[in-house]
TORKOL-4160 file (C-alpha; in steps of 0.2 Angstrom, whole numbers, padded with zeros to 4 digits, m for minus):
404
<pt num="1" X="m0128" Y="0025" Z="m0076"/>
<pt num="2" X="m0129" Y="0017" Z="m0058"/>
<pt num="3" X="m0142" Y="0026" Z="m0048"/>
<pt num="4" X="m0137" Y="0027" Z="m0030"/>
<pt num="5" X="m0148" Y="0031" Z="m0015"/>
<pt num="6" X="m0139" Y="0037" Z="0002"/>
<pt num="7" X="m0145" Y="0034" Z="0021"/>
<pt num="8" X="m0142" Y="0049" Z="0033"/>
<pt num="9" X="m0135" Y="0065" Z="0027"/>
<pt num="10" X="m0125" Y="0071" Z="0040"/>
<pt num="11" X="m0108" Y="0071" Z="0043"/>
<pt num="12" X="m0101" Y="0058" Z="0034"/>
<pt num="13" X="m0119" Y="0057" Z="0021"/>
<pt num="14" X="m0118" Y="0074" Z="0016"/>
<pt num="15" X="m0096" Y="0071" Z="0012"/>
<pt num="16" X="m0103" Y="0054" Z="0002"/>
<pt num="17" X="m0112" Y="0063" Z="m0009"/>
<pt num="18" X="m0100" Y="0076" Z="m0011"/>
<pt num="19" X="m0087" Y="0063" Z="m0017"/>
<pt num="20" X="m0097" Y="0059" Z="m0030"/>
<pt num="21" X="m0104" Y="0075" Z="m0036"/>
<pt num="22" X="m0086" Y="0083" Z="m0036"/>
<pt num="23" X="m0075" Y="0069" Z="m0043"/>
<pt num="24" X="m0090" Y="0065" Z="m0055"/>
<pt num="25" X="m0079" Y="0062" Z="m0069"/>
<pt num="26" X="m0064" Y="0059" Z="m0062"/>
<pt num="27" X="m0073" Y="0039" Z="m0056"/>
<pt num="28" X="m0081" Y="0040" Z="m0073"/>
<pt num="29" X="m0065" Y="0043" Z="m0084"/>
<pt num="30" X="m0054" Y="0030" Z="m0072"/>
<pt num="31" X="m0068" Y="0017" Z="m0068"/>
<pt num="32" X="m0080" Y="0017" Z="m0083"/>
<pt num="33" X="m0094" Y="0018" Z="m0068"/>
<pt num="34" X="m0106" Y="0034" Z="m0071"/>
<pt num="35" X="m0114" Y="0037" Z="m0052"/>
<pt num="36" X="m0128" Y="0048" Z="m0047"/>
<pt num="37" X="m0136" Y="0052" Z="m0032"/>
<pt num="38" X="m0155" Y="0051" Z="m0036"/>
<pt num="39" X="m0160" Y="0051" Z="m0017"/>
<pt num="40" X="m0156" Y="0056" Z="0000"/>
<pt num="41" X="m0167" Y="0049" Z="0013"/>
<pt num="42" X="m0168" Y="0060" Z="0031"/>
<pt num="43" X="m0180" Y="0064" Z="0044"/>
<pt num="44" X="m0174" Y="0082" Z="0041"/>
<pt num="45" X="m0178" Y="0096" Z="0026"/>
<pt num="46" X="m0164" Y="0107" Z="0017"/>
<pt num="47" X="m0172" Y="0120" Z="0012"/>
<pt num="48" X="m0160" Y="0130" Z="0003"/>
<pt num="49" X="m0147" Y="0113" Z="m0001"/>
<pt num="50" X="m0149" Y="0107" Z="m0019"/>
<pt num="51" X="m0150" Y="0092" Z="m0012"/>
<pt num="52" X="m0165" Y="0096" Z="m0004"/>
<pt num="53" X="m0176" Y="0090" Z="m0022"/>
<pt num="54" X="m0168" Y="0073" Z="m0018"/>
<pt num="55" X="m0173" Y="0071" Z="m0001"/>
<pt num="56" X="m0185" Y="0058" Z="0005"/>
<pt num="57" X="m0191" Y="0053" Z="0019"/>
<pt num="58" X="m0198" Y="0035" Z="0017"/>
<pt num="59" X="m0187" Y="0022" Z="0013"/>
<pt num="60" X="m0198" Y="0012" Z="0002"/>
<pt num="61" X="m0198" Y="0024" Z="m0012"/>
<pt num="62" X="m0180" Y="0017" Z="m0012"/>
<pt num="63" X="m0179" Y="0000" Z="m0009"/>
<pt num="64" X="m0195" Y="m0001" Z="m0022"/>
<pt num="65" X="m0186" Y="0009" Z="m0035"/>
<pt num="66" X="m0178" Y="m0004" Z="m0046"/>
<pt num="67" X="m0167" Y="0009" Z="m0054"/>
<pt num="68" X="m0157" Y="0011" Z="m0035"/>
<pt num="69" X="m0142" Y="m0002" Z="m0037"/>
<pt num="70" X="m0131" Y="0004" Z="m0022"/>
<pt num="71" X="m0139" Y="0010" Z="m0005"/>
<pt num="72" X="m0125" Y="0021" Z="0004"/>
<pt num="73" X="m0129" Y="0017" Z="0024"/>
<pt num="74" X="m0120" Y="0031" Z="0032"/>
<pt num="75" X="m0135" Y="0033" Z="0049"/>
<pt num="76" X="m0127" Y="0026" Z="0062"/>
<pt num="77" X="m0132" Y="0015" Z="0076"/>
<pt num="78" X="m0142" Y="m0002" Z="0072"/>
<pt num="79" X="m0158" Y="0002" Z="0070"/>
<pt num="80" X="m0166" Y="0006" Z="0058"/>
<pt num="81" X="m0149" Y="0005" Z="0048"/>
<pt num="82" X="m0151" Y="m0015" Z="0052"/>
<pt num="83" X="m0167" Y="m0016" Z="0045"/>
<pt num="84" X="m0165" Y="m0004" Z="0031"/>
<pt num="85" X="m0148" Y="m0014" Z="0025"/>
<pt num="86" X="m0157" Y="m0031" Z="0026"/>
<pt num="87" X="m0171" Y="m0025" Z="0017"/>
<pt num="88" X="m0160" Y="m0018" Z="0001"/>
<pt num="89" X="m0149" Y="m0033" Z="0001"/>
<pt num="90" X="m0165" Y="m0044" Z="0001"/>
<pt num="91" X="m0172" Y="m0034" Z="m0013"/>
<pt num="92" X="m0154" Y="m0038" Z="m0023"/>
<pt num="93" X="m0147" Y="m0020" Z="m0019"/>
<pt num="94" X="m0128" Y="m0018" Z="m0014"/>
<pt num="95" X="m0124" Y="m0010" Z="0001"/>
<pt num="96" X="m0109" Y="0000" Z="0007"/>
<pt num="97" X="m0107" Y="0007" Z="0026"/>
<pt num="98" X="m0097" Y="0016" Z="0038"/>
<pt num="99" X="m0107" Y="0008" Z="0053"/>
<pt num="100" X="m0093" Y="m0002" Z="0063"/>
<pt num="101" X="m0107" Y="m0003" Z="0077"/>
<pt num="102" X="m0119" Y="m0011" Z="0064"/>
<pt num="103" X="m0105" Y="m0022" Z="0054"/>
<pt num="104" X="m0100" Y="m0028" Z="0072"/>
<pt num="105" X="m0116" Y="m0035" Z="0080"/>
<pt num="106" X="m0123" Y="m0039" Z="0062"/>
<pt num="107" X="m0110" Y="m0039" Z="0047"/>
<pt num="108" X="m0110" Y="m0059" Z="0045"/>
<pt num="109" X="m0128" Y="m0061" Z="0045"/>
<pt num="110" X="m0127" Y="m0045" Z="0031"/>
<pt num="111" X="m0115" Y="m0054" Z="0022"/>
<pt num="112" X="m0124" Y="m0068" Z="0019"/>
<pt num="113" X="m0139" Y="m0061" Z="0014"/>
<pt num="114" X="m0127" Y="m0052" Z="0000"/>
<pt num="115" X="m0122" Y="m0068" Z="m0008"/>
<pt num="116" X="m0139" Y="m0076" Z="m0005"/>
<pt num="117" X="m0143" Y="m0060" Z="m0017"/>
<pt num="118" X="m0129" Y="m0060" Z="m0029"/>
<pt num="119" X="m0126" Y="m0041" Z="m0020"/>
<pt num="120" X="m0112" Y="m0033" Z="m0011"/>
<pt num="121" X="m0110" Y="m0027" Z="0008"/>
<pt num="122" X="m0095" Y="m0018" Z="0007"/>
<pt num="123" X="m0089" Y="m0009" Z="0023"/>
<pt num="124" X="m0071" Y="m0002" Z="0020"/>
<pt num="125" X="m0075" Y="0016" Z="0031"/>
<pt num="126" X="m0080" Y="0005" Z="0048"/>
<pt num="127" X="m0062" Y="0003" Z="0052"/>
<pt num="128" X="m0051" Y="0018" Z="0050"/>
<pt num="129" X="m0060" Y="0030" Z="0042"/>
<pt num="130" X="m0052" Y="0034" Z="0025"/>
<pt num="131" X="m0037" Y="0023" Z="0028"/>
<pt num="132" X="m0039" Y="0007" Z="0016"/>
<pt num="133" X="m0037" Y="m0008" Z="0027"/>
<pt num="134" X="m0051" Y="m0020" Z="0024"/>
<pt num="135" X="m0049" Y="m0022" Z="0005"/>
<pt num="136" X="m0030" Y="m0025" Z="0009"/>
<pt num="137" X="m0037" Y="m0038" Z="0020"/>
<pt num="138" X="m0050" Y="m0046" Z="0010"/>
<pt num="139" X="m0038" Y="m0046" Z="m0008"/>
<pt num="140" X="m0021" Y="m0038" Z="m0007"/>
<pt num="141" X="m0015" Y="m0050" Z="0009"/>
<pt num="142" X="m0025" Y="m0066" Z="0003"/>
<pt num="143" X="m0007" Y="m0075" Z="0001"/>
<pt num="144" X="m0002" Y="m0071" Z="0019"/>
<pt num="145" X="m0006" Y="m0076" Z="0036"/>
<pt num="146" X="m0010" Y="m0063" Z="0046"/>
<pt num="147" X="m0006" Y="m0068" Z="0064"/>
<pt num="148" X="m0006" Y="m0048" Z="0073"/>
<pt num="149" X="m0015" Y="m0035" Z="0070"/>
<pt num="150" X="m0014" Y="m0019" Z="0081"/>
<pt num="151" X="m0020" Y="m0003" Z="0079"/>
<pt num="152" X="m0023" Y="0015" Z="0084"/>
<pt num="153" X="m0042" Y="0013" Z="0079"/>
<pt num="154" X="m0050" Y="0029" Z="0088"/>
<pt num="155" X="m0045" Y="0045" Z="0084"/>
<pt num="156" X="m0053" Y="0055" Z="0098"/>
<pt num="157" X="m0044" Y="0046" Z="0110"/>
<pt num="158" X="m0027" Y="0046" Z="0100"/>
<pt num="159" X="m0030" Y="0066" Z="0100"/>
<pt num="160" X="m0035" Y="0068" Z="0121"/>
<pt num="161" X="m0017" Y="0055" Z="0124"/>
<pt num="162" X="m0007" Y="0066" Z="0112"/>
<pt num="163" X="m0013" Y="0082" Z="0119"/>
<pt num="164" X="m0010" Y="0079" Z="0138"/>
<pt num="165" X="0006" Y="0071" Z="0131"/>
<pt num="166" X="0011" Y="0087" Z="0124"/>
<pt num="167" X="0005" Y="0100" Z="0135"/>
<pt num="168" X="0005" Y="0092" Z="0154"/>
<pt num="169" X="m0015" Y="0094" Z="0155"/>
<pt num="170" X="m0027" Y="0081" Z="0164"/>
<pt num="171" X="m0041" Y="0072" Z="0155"/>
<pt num="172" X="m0055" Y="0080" Z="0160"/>
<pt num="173" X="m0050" Y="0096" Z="0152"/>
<pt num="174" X="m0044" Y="0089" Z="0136"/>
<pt num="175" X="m0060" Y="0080" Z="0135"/>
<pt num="176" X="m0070" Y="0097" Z="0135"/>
<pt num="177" X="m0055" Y="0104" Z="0120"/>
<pt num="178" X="m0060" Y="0087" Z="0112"/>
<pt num="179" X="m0079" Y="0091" Z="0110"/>
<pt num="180" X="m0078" Y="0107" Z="0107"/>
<pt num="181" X="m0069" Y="0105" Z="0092"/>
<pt num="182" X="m0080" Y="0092" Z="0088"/>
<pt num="183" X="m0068" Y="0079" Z="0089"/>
<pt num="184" X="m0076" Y="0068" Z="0102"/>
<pt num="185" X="m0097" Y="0066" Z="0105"/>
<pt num="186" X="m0107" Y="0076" Z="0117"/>
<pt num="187" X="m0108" Y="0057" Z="0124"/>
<pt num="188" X="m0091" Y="0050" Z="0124"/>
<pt num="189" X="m0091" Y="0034" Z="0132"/>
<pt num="190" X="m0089" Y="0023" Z="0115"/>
<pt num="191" X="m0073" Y="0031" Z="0113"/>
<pt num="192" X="m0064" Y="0035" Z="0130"/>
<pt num="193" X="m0070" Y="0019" Z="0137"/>
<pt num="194" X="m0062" Y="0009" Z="0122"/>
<pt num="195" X="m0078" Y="0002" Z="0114"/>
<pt num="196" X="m0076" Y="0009" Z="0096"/>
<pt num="197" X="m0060" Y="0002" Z="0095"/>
<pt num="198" X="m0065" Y="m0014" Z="0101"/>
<pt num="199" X="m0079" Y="m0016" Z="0087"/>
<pt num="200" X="m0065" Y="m0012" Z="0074"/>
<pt num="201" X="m0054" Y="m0025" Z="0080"/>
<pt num="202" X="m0066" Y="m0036" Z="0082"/>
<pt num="203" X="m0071" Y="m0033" Z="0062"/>
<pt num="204" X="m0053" Y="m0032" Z="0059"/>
<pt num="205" X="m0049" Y="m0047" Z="0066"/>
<pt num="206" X="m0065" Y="m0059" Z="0060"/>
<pt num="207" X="m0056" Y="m0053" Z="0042"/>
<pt num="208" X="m0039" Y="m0059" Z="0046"/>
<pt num="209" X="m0042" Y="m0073" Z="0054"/>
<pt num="210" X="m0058" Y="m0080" Z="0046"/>
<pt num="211" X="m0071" Y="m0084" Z="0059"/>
<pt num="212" X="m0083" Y="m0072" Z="0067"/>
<pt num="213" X="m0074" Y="m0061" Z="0082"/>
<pt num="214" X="m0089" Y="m0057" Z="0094"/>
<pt num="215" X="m0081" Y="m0039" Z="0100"/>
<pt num="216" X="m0094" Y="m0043" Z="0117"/>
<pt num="217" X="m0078" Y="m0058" Z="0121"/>
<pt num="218" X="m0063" Y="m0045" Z="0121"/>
<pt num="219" X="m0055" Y="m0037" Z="0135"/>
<pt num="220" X="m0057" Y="m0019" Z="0135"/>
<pt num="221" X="m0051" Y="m0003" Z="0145"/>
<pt num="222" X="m0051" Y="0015" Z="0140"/>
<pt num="223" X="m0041" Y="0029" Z="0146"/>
<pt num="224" X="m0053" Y="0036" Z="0159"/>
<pt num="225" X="m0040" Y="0034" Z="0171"/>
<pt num="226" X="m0026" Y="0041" Z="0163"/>
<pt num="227" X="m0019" Y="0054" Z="0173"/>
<pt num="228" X="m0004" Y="0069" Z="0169"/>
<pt num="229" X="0005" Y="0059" Z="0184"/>
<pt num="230" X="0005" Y="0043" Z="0170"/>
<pt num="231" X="0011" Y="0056" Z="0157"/>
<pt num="232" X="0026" Y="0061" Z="0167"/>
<pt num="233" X="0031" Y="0045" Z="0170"/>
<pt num="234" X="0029" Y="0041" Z="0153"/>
<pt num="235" X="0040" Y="0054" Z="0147"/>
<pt num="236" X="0054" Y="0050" Z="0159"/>
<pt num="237" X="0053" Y="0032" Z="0152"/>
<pt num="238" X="0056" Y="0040" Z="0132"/>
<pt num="239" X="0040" Y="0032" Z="0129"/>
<pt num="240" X="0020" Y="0039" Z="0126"/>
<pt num="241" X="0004" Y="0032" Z="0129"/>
<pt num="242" X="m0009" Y="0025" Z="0117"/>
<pt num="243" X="m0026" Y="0018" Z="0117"/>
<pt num="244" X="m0021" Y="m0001" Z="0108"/>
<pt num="245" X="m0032" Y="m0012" Z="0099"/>
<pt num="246" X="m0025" Y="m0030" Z="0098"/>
<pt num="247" X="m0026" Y="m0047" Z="0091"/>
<pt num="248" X="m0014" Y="m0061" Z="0088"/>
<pt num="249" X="m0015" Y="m0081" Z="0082"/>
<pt num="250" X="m0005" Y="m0093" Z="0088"/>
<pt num="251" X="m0011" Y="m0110" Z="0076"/>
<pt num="252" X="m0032" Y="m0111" Z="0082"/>
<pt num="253" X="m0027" Y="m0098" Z="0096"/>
<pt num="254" X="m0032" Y="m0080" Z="0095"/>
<pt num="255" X="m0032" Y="m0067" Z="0109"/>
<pt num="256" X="m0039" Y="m0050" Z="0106"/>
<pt num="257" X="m0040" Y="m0035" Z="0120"/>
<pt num="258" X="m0041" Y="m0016" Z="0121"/>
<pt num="259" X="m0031" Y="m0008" Z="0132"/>
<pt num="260" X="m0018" Y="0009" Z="0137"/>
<pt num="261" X="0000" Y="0005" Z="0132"/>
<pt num="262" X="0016" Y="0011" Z="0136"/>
<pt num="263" X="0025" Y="0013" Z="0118"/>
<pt num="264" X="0044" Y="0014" Z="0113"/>
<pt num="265" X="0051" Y="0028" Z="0104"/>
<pt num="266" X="0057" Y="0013" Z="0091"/>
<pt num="267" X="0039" Y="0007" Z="0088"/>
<pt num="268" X="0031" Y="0015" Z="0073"/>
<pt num="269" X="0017" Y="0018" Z="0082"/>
<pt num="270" X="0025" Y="0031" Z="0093"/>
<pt num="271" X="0023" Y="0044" Z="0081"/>
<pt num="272" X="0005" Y="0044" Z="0076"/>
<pt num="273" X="m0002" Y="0059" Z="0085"/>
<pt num="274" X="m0018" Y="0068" Z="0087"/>
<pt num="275" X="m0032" Y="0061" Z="0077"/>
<pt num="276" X="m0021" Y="0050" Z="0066"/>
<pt num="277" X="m0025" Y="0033" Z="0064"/>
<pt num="278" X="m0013" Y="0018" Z="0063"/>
<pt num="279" X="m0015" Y="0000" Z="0059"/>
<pt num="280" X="m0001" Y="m0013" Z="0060"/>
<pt num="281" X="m0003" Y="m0030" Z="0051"/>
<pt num="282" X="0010" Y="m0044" Z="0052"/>
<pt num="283" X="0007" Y="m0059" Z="0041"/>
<pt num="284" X="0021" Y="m0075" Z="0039"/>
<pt num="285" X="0025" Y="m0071" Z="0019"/>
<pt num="286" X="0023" Y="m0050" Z="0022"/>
<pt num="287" X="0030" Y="m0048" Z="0036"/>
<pt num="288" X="0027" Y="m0032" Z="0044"/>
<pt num="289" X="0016" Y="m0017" Z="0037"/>
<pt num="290" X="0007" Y="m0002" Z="0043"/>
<pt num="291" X="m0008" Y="0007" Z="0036"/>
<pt num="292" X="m0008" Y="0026" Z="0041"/>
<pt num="293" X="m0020" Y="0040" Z="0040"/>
<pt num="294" X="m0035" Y="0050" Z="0044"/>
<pt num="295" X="m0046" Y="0039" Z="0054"/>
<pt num="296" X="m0061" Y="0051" Z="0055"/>
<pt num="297" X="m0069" Y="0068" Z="0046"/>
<pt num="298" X="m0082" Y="0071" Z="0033"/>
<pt num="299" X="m0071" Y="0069" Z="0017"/>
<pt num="300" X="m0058" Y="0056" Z="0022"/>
<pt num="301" X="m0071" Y="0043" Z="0028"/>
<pt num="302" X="m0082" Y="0048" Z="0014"/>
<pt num="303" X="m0069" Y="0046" Z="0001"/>
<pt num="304" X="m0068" Y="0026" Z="0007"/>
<pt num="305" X="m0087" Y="0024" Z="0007"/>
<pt num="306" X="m0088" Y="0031" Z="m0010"/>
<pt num="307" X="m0073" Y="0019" Z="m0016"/>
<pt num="308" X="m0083" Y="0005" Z="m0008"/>
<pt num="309" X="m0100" Y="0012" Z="m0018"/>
<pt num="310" X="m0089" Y="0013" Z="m0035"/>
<pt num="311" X="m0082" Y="m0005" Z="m0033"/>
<pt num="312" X="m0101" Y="m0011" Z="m0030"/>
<pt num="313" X="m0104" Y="m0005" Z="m0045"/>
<pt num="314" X="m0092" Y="m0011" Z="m0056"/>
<pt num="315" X="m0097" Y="m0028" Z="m0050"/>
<pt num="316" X="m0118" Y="m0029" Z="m0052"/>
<pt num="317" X="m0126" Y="m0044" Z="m0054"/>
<pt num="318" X="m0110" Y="m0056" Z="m0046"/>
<pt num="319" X="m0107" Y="m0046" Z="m0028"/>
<pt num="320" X="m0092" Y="m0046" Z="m0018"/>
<pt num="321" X="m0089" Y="m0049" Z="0002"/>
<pt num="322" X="m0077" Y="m0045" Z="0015"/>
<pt num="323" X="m0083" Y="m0063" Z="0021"/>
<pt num="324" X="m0079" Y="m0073" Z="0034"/>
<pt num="325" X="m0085" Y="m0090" Z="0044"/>
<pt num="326" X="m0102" Y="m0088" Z="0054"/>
<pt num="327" X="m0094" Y="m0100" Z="0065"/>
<pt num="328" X="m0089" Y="m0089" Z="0081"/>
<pt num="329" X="m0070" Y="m0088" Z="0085"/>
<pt num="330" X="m0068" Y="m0094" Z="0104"/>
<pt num="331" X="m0052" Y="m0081" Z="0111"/>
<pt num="332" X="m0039" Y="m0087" Z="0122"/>
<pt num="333" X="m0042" Y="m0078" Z="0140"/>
<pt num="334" X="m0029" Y="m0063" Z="0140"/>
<pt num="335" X="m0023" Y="m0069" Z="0158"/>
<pt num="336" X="m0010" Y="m0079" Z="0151"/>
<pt num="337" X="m0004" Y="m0066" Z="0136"/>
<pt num="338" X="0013" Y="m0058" Z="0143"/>
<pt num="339" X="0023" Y="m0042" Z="0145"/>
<pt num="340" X="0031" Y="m0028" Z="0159"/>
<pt num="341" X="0022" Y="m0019" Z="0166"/>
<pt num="342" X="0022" Y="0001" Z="0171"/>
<pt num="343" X="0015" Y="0002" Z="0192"/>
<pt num="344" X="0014" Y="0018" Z="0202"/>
<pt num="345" X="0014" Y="0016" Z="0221"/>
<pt num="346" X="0014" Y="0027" Z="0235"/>
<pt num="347" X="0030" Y="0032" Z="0244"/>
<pt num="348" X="0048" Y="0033" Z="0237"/>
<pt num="349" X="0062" Y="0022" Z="0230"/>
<pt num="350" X="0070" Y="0017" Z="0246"/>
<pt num="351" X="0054" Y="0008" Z="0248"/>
<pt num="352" X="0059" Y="m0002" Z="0235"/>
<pt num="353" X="0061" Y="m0017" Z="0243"/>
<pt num="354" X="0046" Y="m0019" Z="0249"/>
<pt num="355" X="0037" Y="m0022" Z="0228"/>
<pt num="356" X="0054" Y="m0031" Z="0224"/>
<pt num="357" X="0047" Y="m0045" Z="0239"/>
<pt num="358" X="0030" Y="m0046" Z="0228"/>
<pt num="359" X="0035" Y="m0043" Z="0209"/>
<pt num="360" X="0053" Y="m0049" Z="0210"/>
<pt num="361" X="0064" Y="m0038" Z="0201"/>
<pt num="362" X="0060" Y="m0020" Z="0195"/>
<pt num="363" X="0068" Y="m0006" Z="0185"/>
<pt num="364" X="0063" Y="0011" Z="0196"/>
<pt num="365" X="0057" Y="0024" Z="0185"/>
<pt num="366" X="0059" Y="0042" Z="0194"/>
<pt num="367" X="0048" Y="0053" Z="0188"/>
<pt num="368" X="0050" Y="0068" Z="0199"/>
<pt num="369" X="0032" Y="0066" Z="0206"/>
<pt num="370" X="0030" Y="0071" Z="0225"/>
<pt num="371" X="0023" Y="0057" Z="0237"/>
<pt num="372" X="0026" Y="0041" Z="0226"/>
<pt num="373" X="0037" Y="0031" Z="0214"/>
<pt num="374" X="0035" Y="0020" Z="0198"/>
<pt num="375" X="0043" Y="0005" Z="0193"/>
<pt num="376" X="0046" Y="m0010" Z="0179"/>
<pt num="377" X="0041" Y="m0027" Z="0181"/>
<pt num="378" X="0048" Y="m0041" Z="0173"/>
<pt num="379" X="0037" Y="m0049" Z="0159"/>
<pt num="380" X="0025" Y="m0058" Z="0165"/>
<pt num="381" X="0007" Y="m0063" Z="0160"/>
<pt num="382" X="m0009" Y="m0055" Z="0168"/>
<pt num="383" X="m0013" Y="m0067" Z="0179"/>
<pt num="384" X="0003" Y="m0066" Z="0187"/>
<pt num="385" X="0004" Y="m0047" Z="0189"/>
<pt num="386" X="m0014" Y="m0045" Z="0195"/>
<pt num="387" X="m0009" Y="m0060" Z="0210"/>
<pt num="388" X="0006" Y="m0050" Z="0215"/>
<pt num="389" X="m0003" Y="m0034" Z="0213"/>
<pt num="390" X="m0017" Y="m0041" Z="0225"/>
<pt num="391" X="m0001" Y="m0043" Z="0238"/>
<pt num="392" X="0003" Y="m0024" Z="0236"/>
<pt num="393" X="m0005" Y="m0010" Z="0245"/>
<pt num="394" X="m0011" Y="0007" Z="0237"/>
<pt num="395" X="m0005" Y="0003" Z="0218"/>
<pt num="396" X="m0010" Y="0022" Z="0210"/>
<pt num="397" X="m0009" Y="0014" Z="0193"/>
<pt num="398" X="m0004" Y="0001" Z="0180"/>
<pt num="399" X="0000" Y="0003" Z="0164"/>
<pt num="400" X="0005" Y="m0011" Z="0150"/>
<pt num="401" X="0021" Y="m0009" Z="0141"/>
<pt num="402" X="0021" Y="m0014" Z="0123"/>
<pt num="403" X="0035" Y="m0026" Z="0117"/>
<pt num="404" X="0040" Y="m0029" Z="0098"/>
């Protein structure tokens, strides 16, 4: 029997232990690994919950319990889930998380502690939810070399693009559907800024590429400025709009950035809508592959924590990693990464003239919108546009345009 202890019992807590409880014996009869919940630590009661006879509310009953193997880390936040994750994997504990904030500011010095302690830190749910992309990562893909990695990594934002895609509606009011179906905080700024999909790039990316991605370093814009004027052009061009988390290498070189792109029907990210999640990996041997699925919600992230608490458990005593270097990857400034780019500007076509003196040549897109015009650039890297664009006069938007 592996005695297991879980941290927070909310959302994604109170699905953890569900997993186990419900597919008791289907882990047992398929992994050998009998798990039980002996403890639930949280600042609240349940009266009336059978887990309540569980619930604790100091941590050191658990980390001085000997018989807790596998400390489940489901808070949120860094503190205390910092403090609480060091303490069990100092004490020879294993440790699995959904914490991408937490696996992003701290998971290297985590990881070490882990092998220092012949433990595990396993983090599978941090990226994706219930998809399964860092194990992939860590043994599936060991023969390849990963040189791309992008994603649909935020669900509430995939689900506010595809909905004012869909229906003509601006952000704000999307926002407020968003939260009142629970799909985006009370405080959305981590999302509809772009930060949670930067700290699971950055994760994603340390992975694949072997030395520690600092998410602070990477270029990052949200969608905040997405307006139904950027929708419309966007369904005249036969494209859509989503929030992209990206990283390449090129040799030592690798660029990582955030940012709203302009996607092609051909691209099989086109089609992942609402709060579906999509991660797109290309190594040299593999070639191309995507991982697709529920990024967020109770049971699908909770399923992937308990995959991550079963696997602990089969290896007790040796430990596995998602590791990576300590040493901190230096990222190649995005200014000189290339691609079209999708500007909005006051006036009408005839004016063309005018941007074609500045950008060069251009491919006008005509969108039907009163008072203004959209247009193509050429490929060209950041730098470049954001020269030309300084030249230019009342530019309403831009917007990148992914190429494959």
């Amino acid at each position: 029997m592996v005695q297991v202890a879980v941290l927070g019992y909310g959302t994604v807590g109170s699905g953890v232990v569900k997993v186990i409880e419900t597919n008791h014996d289907s882990i047992m009869e398929k992994t050998g690994v009998d798990l039980r919940v002996k403890y639930v630590l949280d600042l609240r009661d349940f009266p009336g919950d059978p887990i309540q006879e569980r619930i604790v509310h100091d941590y050191d009953v658990i980390v001085n319990d000997p018989e807790i193997r596998v400390v489940v880390e489901v808070m949120g936040g860094t503190e205390p889930a910092f403090t609480f994750s060091k303490r069990a994997l100092e004490a020879g504990k294993s440790v699995c998380t959904s914490n991408k904030e937490l696996v992003a500011r701290h998971g290297t010095q985590l990881q070490q502690l882990a092998h220092e302690n012949h433990a595990s830190y396993l983090f599978e749910a941090s990226c994706g939810g219930g998809i399964p992309i860092i194990r992939p990562l860590r043994t599936s893909l060991t023969a390849d070399v990963i040189d791309e990695i992008t994603g649909i990594l935020n669900g509430t934002t995939n689900y506010i693009l595809t909905k004012m895609i869909d229906e003509g509606l601006e952000f704000d009011d999307v926002l407020r559907d968003a939260q009142q179906k629970g799909y985006a905080e009370r405080n959305p700024e981590a999302d509809i800024e772009g930060h949670d999909a930067c700290r699971k790039i950055a994760i994603l990316s340390s992975l694949a590429y072997g030395k520690r991605v600092d998410f602070t370093d990477i270029y990052t814009e949200g969608i905040t400025k997405i307006s139904s004027a950027d929708i419309k052009y966007a369904r005249a061009m036969e494209k859509t709009i989503k929030l992209l988390a990206y990283s390449s290498r090129e040799g030592d070189e690798v660029m990582a950035m955030v940012a709203p792109y302009l996607v092609d029907k051909e691209d099989p990210l086109y089609s992942v809508s609402g709060v579906f999640n999509a991660i797109f990996v290309h190594g040299n041997m593999l070639g191309d592959a995507m991982f697709y699925g529920q990024g967020a919600g109770r049971d699908a992230t909770a399923s992937a924590v308990a995959a991550d608490v079963i696997e602990a458990a089969q290896v007790l005593g040796t430990g596995v990693v998602s590791d990576w270097k300590p040493e901190k990857q230096l990222l190649k400034d995005v200014s000189n990464t290339r691609k079209p780019f999708f500007v909005r500007v006051p006036g009408d076509a005839s004016q063309r003239q005018e941007m074609e003196a500045i950008f060069g040549p251009i491919e006008v897109v005509d969108a039907g919108v009163d008072g203004e015009y959209g247009f193509i650039t050429e490929s060209m890297t950041e730098a470049e546009y954001e020269s030309r664009a300084s030249q230019a006069e009342g530019i309403l938007s831009m917007i990148r345009i992914r190429e494959k």
